[in-house]
C-alpha positions in Angstrom: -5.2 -0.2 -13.5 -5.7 -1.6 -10.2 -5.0 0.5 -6.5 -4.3 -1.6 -3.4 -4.3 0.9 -0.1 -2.6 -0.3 3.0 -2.7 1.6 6.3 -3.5 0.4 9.3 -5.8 3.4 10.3 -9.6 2.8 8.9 -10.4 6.8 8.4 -7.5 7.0 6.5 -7.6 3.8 4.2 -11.5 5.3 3.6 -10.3 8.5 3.8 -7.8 8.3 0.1 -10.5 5.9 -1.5 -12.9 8.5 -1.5 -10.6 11.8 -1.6 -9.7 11.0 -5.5 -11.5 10.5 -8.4 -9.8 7.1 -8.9 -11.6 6.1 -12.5 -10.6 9.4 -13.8 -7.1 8.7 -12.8 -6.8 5.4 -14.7 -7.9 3.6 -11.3 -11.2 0.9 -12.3 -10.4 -1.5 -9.4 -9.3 -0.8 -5.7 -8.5 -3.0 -2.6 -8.0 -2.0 0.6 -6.2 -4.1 3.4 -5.8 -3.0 7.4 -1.7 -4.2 7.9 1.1 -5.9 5.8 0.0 -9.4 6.2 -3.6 -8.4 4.8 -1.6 -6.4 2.0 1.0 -9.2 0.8 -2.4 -11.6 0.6 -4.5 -9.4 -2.0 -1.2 -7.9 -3.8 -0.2 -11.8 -4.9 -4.1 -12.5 -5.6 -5.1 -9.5 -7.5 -1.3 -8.1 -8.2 -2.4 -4.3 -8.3 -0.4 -2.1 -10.7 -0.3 0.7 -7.5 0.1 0.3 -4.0 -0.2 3.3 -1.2 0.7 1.7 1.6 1.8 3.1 5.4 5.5 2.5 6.6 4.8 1.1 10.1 2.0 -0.9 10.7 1.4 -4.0 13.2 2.8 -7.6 12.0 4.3 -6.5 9.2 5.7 -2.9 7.8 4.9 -1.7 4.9 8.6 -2.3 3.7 8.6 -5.4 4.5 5.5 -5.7 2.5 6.9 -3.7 -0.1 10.0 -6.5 -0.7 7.9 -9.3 -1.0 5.8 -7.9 -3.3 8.5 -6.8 -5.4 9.6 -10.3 -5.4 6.5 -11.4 -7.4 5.2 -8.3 -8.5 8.9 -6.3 -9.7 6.8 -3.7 -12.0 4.6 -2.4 -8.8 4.5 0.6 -8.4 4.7 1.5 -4.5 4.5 4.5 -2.8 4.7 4.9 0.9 3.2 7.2 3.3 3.5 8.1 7.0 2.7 10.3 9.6 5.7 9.7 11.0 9.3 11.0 11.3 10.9 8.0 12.0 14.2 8.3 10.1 14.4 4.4 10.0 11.7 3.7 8.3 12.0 6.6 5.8 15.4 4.7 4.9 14.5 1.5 4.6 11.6 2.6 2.6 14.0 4.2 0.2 
C-alpha cells in the first residue's frame, strides 16, 4: 500500500512518518506534501491507497483536496486530522 501525508506543519508531517512502523502496517511507499496543491499533485501521480491529510491548510484545504482526489482516485482511503475545533471544517470533512 502506498501513504500520502499532508499537513502543512513540517514536525508533524515528519512527526507520523516516523511515529509508526509503516512496513509492518502494510505501508512500503510514503509521500509527504506541505498543503493541498502539493497533495492533489502526488495523489494523481502516485494515486496512494491512504491519505492523512490536515483539514485547513493554505491554498487549498484538505477537503477540498479530499474531493478532487475522490474524483480520480474514488477507492482512497482519506482520513483527516486537525488540531482544530473548527466546526466547519469538521462538517465539511464529513
Amino acid at each position: 500500500m502506498k501513504l500520502l501525508i499532508v499537513d502543512d506543519e513540517k514536525l508533524t508531517r515528519e512527526g507520523i512518518l516516523k511515529s509508526l512502523p509503516w512496513e509492518k502496517l502494510g505501508i512500503h511507499q510514503t509521500f509527504l506534501a506541505d498543503d493541498g496543491i502539493h497533495g492533489l499533485k502526488i495523489a494523481l501521480k502516485e494515486k496512494p491507497d491512504l491519505i492523512l491529510t490536515d483539514v485547513r491548510m493554505p491554498r487549498m484545504s484538505g477537503v477540498e483536496m479530499a474531493e478532487e482526489i475522490l474524483k480520480v482516485l474514488p477507492n482512497a482511503i482519506i482520513l483527516f486530522m486537525s488540531a482544530y475545533s473548527d466546526k466547519e471544517y469538521l462538517k465539511a470533512a464529513i
